[in-house]
KOLKOLDREN-731318 format. One record per residue (C-alpha): x, y, z; residue number from 0. Coordinates in Angstrom, 3 decimals, always signed. Example, Ala and Ser with C-alpha at 12.3 -4.5 7.8 and 13.67 -1.06 7.14 Angstrom:
2
{{+12.300, -4.500, +7.800}, 0} {{+13.670, -1.060, +7.140}, 1} 
END
This chain:
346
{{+115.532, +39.093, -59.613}, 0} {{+116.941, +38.277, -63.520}, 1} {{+119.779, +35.732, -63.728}, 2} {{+122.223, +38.412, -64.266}, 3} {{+121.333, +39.989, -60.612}, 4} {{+122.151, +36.603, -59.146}, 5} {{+125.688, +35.844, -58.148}, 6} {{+127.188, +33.194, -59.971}, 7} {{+130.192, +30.904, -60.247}, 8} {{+132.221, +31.310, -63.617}, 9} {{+132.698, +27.782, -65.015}, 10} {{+133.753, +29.142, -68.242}, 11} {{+136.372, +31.625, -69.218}, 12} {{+138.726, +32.906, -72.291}, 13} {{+140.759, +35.750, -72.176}, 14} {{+142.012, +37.584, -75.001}, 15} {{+142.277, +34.393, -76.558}, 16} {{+144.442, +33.583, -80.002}, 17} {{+144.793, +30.626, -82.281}, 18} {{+146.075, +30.809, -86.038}, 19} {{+146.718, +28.337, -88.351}, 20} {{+149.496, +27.663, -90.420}, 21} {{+150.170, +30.310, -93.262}, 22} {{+149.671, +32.849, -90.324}, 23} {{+145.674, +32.781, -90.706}, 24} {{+144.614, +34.200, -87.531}, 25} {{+141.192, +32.391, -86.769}, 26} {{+140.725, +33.214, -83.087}, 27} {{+141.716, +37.168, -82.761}, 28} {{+141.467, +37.769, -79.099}, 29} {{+137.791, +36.731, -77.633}, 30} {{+137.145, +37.327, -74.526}, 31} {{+134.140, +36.008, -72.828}, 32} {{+132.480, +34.093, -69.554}, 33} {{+129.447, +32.041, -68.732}, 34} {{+127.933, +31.484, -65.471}, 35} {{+127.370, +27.901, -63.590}, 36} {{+123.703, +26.836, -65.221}, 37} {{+123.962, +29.512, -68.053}, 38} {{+123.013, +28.457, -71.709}, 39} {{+125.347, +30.532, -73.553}, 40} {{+125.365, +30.604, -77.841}, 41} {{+128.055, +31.368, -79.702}, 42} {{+127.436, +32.621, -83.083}, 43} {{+128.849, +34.310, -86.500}, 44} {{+128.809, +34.189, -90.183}, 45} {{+130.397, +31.267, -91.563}, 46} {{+134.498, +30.954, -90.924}, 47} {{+133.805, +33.552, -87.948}, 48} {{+136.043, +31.493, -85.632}, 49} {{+133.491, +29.698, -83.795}, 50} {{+134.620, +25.863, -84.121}, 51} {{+138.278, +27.248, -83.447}, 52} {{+136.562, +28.887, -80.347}, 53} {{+135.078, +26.013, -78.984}, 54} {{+137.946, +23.796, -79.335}, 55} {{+140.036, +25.620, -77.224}, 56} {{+137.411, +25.561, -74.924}, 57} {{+137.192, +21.573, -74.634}, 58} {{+141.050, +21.313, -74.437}, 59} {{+141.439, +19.903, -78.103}, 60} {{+144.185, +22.847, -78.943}, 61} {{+146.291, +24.853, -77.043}, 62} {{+145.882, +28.778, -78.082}, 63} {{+148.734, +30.487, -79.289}, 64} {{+147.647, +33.976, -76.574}, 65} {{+145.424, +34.234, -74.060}, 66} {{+144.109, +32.077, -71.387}, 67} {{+140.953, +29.572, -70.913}, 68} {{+139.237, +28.059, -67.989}, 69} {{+136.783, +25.186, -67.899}, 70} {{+135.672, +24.329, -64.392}, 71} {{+138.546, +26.191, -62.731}, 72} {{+141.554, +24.689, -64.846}, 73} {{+142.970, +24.650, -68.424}, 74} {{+141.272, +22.306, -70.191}, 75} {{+144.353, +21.442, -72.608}, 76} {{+147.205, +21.196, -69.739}, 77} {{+144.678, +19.478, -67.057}, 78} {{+142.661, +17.438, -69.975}, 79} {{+142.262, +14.993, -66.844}, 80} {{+140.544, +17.192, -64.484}, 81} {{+138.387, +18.344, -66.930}, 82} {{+137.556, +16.551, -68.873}, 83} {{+134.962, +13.921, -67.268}, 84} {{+133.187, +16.423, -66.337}, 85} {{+132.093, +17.535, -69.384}, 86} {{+130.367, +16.843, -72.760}, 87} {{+130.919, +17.268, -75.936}, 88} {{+128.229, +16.842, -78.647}, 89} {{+130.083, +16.892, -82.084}, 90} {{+128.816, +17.623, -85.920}, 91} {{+129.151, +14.194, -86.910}, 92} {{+129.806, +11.079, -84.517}, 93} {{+131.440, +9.255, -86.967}, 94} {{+130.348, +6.093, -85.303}, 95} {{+130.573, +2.563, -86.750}, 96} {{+127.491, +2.222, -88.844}, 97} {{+126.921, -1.723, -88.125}, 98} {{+126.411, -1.795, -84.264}, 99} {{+123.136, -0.681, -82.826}, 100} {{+122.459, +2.144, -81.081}, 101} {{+122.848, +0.278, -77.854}, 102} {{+125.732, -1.343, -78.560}, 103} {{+127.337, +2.554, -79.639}, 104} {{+126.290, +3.638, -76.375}, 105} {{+128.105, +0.797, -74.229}, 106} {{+131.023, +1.079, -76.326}, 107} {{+131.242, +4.737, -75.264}, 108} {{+130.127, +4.107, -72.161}, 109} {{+133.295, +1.718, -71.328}, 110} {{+135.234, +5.170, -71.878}, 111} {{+132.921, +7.606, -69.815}, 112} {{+133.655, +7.681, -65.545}, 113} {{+130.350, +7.104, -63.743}, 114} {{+128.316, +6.730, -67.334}, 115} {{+124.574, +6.471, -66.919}, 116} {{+123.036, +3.345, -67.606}, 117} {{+122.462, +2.757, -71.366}, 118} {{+118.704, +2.508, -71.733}, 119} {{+118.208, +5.914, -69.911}, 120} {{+120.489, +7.617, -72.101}, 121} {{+118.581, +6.631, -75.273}, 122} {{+115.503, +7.130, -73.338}, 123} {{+116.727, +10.661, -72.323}, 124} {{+116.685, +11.679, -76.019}, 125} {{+113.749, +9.568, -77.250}, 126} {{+116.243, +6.830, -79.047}, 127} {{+114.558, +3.916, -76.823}, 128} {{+112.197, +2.584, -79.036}, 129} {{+115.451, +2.502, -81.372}, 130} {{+117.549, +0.712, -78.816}, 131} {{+118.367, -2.346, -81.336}, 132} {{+118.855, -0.375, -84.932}, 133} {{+121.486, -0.118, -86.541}, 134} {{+123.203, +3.208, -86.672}, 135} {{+123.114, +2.871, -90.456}, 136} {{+119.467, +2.798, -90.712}, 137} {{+119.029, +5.886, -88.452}, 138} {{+117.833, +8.362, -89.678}, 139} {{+119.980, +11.714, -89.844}, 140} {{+117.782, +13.164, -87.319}, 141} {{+117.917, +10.296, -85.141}, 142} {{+121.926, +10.376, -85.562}, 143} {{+121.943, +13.693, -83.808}, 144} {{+119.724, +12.063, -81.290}, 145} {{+122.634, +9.757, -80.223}, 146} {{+125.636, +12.408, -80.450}, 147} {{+123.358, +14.308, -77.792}, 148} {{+122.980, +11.226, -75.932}, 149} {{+126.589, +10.090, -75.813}, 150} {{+127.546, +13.681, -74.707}, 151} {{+125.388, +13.034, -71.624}, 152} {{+126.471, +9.695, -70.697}, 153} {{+129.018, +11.096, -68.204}, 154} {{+126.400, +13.463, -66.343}, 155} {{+128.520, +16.942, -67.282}, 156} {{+128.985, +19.911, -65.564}, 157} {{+129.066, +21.591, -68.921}, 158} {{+127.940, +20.509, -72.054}, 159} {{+129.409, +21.568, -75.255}, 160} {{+126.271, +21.216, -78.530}, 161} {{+127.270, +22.023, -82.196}, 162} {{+124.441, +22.507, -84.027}, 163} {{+122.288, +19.917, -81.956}, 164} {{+119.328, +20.073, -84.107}, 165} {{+121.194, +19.813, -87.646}, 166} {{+118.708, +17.525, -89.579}, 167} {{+116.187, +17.142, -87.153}, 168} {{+111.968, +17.961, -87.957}, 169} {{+110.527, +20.663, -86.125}, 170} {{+109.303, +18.053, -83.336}, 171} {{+112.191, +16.945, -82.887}, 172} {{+114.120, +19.975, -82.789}, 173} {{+111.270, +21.183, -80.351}, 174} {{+111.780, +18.149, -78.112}, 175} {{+115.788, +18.712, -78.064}, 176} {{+114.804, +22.235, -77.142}, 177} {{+112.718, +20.966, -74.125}, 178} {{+115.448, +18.524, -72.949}, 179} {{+118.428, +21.387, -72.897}, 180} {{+115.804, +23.426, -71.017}, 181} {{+115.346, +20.926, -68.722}, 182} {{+119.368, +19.910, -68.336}, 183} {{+119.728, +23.696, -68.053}, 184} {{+117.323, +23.384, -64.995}, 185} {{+119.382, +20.973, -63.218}, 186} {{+122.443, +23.144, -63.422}, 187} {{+124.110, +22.211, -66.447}, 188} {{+126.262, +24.787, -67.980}, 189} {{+125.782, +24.488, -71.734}, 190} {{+127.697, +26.307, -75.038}, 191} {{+125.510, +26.290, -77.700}, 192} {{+126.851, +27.129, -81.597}, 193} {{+124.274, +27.126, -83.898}, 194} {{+122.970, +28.289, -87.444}, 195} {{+119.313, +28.749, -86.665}, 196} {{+119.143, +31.777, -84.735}, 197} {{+115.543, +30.651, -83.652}, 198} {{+116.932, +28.120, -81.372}, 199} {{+119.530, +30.827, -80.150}, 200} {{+116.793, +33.233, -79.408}, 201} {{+114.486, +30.241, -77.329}, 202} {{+117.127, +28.844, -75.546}, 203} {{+120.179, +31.700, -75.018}, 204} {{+120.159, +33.476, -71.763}, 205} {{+123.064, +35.734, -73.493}, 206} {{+125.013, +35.103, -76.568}, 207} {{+127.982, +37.093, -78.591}, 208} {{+128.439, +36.951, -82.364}, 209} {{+131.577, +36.671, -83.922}, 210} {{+133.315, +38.536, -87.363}, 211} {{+136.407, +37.614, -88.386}, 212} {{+137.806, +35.982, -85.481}, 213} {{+136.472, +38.674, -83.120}, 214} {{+133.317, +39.066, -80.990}, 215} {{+131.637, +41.971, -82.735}, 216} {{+128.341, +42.160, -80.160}, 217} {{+127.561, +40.529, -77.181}, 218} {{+124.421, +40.271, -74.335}, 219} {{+121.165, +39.000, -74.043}, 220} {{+118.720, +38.638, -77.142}, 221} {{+117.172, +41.798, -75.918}, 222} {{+120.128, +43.761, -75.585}, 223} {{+121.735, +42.560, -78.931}, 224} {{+118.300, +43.066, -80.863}, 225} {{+117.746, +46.484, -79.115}, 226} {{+120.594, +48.174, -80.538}, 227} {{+118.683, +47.643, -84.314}, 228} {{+115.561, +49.331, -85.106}, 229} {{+112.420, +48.099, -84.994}, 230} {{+109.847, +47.741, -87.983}, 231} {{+106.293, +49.427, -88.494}, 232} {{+104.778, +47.846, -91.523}, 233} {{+101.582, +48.526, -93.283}, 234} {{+99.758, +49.597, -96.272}, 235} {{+97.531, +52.964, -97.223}, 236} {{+95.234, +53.199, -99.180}, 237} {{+95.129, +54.810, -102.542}, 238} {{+95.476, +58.161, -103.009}, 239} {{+97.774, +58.539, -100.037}, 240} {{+101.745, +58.374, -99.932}, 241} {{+104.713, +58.156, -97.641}, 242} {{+104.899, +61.545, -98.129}, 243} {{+101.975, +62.568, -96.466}, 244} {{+103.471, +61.284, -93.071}, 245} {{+104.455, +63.322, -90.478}, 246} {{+108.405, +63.927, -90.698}, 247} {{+109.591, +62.456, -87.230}, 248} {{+108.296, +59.116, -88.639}, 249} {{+111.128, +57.767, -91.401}, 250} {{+108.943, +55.913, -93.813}, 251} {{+110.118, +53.634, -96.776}, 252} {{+107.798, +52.781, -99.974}, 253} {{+108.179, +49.045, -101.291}, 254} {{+105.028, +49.178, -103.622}, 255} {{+101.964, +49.608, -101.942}, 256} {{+103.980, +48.505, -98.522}, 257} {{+104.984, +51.429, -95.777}, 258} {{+108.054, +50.395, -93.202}, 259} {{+108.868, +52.904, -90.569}, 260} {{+112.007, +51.856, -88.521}, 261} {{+112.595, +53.192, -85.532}, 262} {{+114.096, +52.694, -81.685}, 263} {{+111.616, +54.268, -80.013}, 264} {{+108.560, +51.537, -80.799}, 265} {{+105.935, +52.671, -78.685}, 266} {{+106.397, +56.813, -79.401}, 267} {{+106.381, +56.000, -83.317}, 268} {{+103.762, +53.468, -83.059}, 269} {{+101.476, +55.691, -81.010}, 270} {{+102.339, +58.644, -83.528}, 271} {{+101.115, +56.881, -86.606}, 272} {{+97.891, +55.499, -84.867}, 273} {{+96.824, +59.496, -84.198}, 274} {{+97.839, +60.900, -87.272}, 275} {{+95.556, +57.660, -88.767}, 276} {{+92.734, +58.837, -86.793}, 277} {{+93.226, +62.448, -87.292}, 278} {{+93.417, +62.480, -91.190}, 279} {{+91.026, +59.530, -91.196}, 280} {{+93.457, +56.983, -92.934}, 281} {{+92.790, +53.391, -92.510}, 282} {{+95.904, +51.364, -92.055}, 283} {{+96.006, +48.126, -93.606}, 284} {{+98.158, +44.947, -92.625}, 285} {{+99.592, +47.077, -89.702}, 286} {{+102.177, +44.878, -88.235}, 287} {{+104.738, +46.136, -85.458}, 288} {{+107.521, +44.232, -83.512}, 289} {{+111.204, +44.604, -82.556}, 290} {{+113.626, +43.402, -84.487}, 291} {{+114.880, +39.868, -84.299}, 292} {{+117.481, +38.102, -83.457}, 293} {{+117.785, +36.781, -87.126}, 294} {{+117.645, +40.899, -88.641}, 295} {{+120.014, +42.018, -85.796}, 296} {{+122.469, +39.159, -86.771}, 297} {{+121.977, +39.797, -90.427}, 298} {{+122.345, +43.724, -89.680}, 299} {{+125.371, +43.017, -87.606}, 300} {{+126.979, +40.687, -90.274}, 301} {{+126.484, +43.377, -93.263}, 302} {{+127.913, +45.818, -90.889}, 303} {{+131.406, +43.800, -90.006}, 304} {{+131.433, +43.060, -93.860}, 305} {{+131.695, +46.702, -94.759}, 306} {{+133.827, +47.864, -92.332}, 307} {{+136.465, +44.675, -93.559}, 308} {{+135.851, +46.542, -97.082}, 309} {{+136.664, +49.768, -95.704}, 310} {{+139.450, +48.742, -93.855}, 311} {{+140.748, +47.046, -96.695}, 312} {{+140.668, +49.856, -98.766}, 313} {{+142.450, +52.096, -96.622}, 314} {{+145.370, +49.856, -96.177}, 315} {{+146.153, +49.404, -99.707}, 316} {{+145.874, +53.666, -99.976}, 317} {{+148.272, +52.943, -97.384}, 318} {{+150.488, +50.658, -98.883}, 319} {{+150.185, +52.403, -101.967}, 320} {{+151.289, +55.692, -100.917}, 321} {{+154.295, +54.405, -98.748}, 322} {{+155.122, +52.981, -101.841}, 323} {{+155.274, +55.877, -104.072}, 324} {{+157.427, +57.821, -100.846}, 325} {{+159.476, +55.078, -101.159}, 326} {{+159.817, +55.307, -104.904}, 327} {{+159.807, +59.490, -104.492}, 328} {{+162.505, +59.112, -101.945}, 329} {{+165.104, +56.911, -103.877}, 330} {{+164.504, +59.071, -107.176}, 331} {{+165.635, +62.216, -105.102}, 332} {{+168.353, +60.477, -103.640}, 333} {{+169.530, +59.323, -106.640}, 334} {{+169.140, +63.004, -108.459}, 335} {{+171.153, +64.294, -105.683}, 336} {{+174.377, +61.919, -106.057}, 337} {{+174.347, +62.886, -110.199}, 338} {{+174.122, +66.760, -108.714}, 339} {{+176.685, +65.966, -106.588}, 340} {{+178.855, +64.228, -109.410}, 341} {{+178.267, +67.572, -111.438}, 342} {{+179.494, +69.423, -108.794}, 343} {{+182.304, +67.740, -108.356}, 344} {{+183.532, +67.188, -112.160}, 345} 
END
């Protein structure tokens, strides 16, 4: 049985939800999603998609202007008190007093946190022990996101909010922050992830929805979001032979001496090429086949939303352009008509 067979308790909700700015700049265009009790849901988009504004809502730092949200059962912005110790919040930057020590950060947020864990096991929790008496100044950046994550989880959350945990980490040490969500996750933490490295999206998401504009443009697990884009057959032939000598039911592209066949049916086009190979006696070289990514469907998905704001935006100033010229047609004949009329008349 997959996660999404299993009943589960909604901890998170926002419903047609709507936040704009002043000047009228609508960042938050009605989203609507959930995510389960234990789910590790990512939220991502292009940049100025909406997805801080999102989240904010979400840990009762705003109230939205439409729409509702639930954390835990209540509105996180009218009953801030309810909801908020039991959840955490890992921000961008800490913006924590550079002179104390790691330990003494922790403490000092701890005297703020209901039923905080003891200090050395949260630095130990995120691999900060050995760094329990440095000064945050001399951490490095990576180690700085080290502490965020570990003051989020002082409070032992429900739900745990992480904006771009890994930011300025190595790849051990994104690769150990990787292992610790999995493991929170396995204890039945909730967690919202936002993130700019769709790798860590793909490892850790069990469903995700990308955001355009304010909007929610796609949404589902990694498999369901990447199957809606082609996959990619790439290799090379050897000289002498062409794209063109293909069979037509496979759409090949030439980049030099490189052959890409996309396609949505993987296995059929894959199998295809292999016995026309054989048949003509054609070696393939470099043959390399896989679904598409999380990384292409994004990028895919993001060119897509980009040219439909073009088009859109072209057809409202047509629009605008042709009530215009009514506008300017209709007062010219209305103006004709009254010197007609005066001729009439004299």
């Amino acid at each position: 049985m997959t996660f999404d067979e299993i009943p589960h308790e909604c901890v998170i909700e926002a419903d047609g939800v709507r936040r704009s700015y002043a000047g009228g700049f609508e960042a938050v265009a009605g989203v609507s999603f959930s995510v389960a009790r234990g789910e590790l849901f990512a939220l991502l988009g292009t940049n100025g998609a909406g997805k801080t504004s999102t989240v904010e809502l979400l840990e009762g730092l705003a109230r939205p202007d439409g729409g509702t949200v639930r954390v835990l059962g209540h509105d996180p912005f009218e009953e801030r008190a309810a909801v908020r110790p039991r959840i955490g919040v890992m921000l961008q930057e800490g913006g924590f007093p550079s002179d104390l020590t790691t330990t003494e950060t922790v403490r000092m947020w701890a005297g703020c946190t209901s039923g905080a864990r003891p200090t050395g096991e949260a630095l130990d929790l995120v691999g900060l022990g050995h760094r329990a008496r440095v000064r945050v100044k001399q951490l490095s950046g990576g180690e700085r996101r080290r502490l965020d994550l570990a003051l989020a989880l002082l409070g032992r959350p429900e739900v745990l909010f992480l904006d771009e945990p890994t930011t300025g980490l190595d790849a051990e040490g994104r690769r150990d922050t990787w292992a610790l969500v999995r493991r929170l996750q396995e204890g039945g933490i909730t967690v919202l992830l936002t993130t700019h490295y769709l790798e860590e999206a793909e490892a850790l998401a069990d469903r995700l929805a990308i955001m355009h504009r304010g909007r929610i443009v796609t949404s589902g697990t990694t498999a369901e979001v990447t199957a809606e884009r082609p996959s990619r057959i790439r290799f090379e032939l050897p000289a002498g032979t062409g794209a063109g000598q293909l069979p037509l039911s496979l759409r090949a592209a030439a980049d030099g001496p490189r052959i890409e066949i996309r396609t949505h049916h993987l296995q059929e086009s894959l199998a295809e090429l292999l016995r026309w190979a054989t048949e003509s006696g054609v070696r393939l070289t470099g043959l390399d086949a896989r679904s598409a990514s999380l990384e292409e469907a994004f990028l895919d998905i993001a060119r897509s939303a980009a040219e439909n704001d073009t088009r859109n935006g072209t057809r409202n100033r047509a629009k605008a352009e042709n009530a215009n010229a009514n506008e300017t047609g209709n007062g010219n004949g209305n103006g004709n008509g009254t010197q007609t009329e005066k001729a009439a008349a004299a």
